[in-house]
Backbone as CSV, one residue per row, in Angstrom:
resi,resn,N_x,N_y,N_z,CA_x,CA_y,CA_z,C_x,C_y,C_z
1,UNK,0.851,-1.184,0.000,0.000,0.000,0.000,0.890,1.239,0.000
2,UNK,0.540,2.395,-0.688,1.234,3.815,-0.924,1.185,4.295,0.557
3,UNK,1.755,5.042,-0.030,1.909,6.171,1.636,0.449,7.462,1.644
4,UNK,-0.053,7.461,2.595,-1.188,8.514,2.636,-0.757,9.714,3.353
5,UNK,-1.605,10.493,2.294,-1.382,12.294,2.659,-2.870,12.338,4.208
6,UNK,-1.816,12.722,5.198,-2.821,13.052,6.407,-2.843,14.515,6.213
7,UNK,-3.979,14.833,6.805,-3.865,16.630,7.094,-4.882,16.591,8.054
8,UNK,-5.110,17.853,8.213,-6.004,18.342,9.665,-7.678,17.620,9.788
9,UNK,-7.558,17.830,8.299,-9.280,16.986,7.852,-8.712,15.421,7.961
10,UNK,-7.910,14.650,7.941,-8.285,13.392,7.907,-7.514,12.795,8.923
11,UNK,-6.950,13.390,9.854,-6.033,13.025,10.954,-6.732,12.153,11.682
12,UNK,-7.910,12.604,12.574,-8.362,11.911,13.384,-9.123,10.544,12.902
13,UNK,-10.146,10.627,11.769,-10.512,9.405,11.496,-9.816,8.398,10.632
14,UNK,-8.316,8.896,10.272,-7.382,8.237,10.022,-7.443,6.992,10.806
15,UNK,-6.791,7.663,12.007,-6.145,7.275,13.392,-7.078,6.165,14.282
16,UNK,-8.771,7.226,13.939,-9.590,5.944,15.263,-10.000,5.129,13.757
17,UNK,-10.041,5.087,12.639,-11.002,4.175,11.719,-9.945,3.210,11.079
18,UNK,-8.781,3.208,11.565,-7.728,1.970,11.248,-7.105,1.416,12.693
19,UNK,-6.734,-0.145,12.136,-6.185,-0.902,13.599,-5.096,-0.446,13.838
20,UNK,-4.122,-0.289,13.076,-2.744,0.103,13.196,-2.435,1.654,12.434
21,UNK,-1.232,2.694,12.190,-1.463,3.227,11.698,0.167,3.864,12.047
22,UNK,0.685,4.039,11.027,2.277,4.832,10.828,1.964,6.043,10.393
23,UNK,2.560,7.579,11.089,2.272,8.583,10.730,3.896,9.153,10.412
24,UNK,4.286,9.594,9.635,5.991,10.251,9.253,5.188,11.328,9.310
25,UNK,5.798,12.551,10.334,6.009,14.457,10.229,7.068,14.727,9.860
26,UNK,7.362,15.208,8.207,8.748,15.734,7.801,7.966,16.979,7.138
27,UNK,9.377,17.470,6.527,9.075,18.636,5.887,10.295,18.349,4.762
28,UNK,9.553,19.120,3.136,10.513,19.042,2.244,11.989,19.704,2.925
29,UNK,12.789,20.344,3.400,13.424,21.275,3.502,14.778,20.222,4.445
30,UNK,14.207,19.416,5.042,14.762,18.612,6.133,15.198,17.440,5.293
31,UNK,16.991,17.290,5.599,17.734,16.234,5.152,17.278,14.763,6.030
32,UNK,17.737,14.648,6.915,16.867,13.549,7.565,15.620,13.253,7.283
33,UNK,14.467,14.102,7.050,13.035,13.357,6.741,13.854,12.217,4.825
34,UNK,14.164,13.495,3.877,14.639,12.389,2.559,14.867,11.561,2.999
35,UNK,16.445,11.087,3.762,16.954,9.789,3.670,16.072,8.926,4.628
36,UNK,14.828,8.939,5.284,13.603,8.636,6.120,12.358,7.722,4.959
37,UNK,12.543,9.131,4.410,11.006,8.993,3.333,11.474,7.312,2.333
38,UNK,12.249,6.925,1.719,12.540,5.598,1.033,12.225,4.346,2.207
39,UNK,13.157,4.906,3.375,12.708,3.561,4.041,11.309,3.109,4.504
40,UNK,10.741,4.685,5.097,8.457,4.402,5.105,8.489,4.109,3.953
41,UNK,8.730,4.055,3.189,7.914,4.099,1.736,7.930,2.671,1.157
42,UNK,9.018,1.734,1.690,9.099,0.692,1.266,8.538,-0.346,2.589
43,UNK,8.619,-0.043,3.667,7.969,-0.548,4.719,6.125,-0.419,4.018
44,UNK,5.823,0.387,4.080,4.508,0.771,3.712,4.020,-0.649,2.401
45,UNK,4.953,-0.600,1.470,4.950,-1.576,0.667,4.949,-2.888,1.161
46,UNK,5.626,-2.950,2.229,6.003,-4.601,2.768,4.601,-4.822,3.765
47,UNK,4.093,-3.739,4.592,3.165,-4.275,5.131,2.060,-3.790,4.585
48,UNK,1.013,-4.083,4.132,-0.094,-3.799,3.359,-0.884,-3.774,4.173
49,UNK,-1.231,-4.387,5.815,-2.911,-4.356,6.077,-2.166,-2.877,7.325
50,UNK,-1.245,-2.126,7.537,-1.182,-1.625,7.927,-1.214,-0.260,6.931
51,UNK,-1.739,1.107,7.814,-1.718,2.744,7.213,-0.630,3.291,7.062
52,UNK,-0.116,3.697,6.159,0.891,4.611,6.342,0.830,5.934,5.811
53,UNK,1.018,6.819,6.767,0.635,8.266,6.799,1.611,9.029,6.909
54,UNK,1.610,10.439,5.345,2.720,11.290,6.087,2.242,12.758,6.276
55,UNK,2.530,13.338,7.068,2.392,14.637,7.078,3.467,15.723,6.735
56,UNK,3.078,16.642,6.387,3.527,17.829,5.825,3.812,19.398,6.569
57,UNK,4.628,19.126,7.709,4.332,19.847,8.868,4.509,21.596,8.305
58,UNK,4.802,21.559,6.936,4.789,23.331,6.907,3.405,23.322,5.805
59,UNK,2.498,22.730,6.018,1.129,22.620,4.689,0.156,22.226,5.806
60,UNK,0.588,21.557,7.328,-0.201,21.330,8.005,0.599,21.648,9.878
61,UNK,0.576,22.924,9.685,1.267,23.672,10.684,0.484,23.486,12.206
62,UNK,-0.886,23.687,11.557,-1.984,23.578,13.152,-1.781,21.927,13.255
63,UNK,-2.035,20.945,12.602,-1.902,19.635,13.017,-0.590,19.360,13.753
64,UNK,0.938,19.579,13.146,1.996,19.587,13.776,2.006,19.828,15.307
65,UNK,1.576,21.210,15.549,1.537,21.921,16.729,0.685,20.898,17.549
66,UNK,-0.893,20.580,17.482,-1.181,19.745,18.042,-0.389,18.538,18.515
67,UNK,0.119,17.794,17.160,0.755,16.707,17.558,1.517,16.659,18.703
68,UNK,1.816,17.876,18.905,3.352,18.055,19.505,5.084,17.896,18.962
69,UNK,4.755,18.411,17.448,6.190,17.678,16.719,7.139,18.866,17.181
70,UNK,8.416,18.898,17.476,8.808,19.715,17.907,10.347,19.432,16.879
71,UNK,10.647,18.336,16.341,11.725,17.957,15.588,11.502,17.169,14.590
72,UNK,11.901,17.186,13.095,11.525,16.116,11.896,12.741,15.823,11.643
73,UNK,12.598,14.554,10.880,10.859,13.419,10.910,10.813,13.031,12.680
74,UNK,9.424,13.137,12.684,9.284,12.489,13.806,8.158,11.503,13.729
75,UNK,8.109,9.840,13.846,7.704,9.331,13.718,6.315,8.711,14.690
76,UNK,5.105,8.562,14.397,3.996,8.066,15.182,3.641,7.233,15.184
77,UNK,3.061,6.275,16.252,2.114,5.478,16.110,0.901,4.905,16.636
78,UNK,0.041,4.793,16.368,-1.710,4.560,16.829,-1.835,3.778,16.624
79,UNK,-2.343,2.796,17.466,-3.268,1.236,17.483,-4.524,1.543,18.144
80,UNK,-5.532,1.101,17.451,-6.919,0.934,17.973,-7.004,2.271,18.240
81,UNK,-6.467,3.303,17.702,-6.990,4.723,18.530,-6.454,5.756,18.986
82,UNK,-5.208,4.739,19.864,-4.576,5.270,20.714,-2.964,5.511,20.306
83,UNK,-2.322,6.544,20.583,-1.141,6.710,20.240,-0.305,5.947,21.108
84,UNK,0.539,5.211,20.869,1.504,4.425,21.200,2.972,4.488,21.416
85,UNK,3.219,5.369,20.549,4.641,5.278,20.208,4.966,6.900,19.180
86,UNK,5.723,7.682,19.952,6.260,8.933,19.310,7.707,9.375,19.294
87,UNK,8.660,9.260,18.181,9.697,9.209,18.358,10.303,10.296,17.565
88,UNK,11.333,11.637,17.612,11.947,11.958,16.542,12.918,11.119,15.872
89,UNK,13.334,11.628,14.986,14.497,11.041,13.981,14.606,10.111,13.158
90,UNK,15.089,10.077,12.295,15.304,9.323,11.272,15.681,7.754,11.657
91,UNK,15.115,6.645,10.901,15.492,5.362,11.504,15.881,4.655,10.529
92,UNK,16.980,3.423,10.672,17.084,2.547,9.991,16.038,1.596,9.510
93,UNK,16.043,1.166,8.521,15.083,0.577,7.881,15.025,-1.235,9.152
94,UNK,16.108,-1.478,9.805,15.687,-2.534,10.334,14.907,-1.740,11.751
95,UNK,15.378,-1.019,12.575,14.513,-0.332,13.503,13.367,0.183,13.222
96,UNK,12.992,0.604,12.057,11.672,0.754,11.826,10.852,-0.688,11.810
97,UNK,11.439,-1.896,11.277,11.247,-3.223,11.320,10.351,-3.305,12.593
98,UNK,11.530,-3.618,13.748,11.226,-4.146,14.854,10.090,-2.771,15.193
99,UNK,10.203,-1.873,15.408,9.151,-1.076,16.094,7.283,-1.787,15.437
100,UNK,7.790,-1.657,13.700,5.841,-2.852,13.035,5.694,-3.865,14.608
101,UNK,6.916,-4.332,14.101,6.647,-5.860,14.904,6.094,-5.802,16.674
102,UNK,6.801,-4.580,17.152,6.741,-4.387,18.314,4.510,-3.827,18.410
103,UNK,4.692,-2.566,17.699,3.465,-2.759,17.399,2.151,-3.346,17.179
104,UNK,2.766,-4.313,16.451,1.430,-5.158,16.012,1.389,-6.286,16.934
105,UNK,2.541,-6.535,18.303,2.537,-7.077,19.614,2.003,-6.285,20.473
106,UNK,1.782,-5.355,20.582,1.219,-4.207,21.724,-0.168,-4.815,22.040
107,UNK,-0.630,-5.112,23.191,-1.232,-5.173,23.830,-2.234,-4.344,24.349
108,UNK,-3.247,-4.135,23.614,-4.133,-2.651,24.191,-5.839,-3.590,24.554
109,UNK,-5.008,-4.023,25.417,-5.904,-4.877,26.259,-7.145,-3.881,26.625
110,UNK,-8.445,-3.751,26.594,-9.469,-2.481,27.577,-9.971,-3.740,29.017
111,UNK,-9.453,-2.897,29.787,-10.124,-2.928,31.190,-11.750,-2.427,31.434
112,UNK,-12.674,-3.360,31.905,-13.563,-2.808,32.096,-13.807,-2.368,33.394
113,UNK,-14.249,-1.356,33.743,-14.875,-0.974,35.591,-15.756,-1.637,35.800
114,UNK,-15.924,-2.102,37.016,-17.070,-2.384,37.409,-17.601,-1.687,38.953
């Protein structure tokens, strides 16, 4: 599967209307997001039932700010909803590996009250 354009309109039901979900915040201008962008891009390819999302933090400035991105690329991730995992910097294509894997092991067990 391609990589998807998130923005302010499709952020959230991105996020709660998929199980898993990879978000990249780069900006054209930033050397680290390039040498970033090939390795999502081919991950994205390798796993298909997972989202992969990038954002455009100077085209989507109010979403950034929300996010809290404070450094690019900075990488996200949401299961069932919930954000999981927020990291800056650029990663090797096997650390991006293990983080899917770690992911799609995460445990988002719901507790009920009683």
């Amino acid at each position: 599967m391609a990589t998807t354009t998130i923005t302010s309109e499709n952020f959230e039901q991105t996020i709660s209307g998929n199980d898993l979900v990879l978000i990249d915040f780069w900006a054209t201008w930033c050397g680290p997001c390039k040498a970033f962008g090939p390795i999502f891009d081919k991950a994205s390819q390798e796993n298909t039932d997972i989202v992969f999302g990038k954002v455009d933090i100077d085209q989507n400035q109010d979403l950034a700010a929300a996010a809290g991105i404070q450094a690019v690329p900075t990488l996200m991730i949401a299961k069932q909803g919930q954000i999981i995992f927020k990291q800056a910097g650029a990663l090797r294509a096997s650390d991006l590996d293990d983080l899917i894997q770690q992911a799609r092991q995460a445990d988002m067990g719901v507790t009920s009250e009683t």
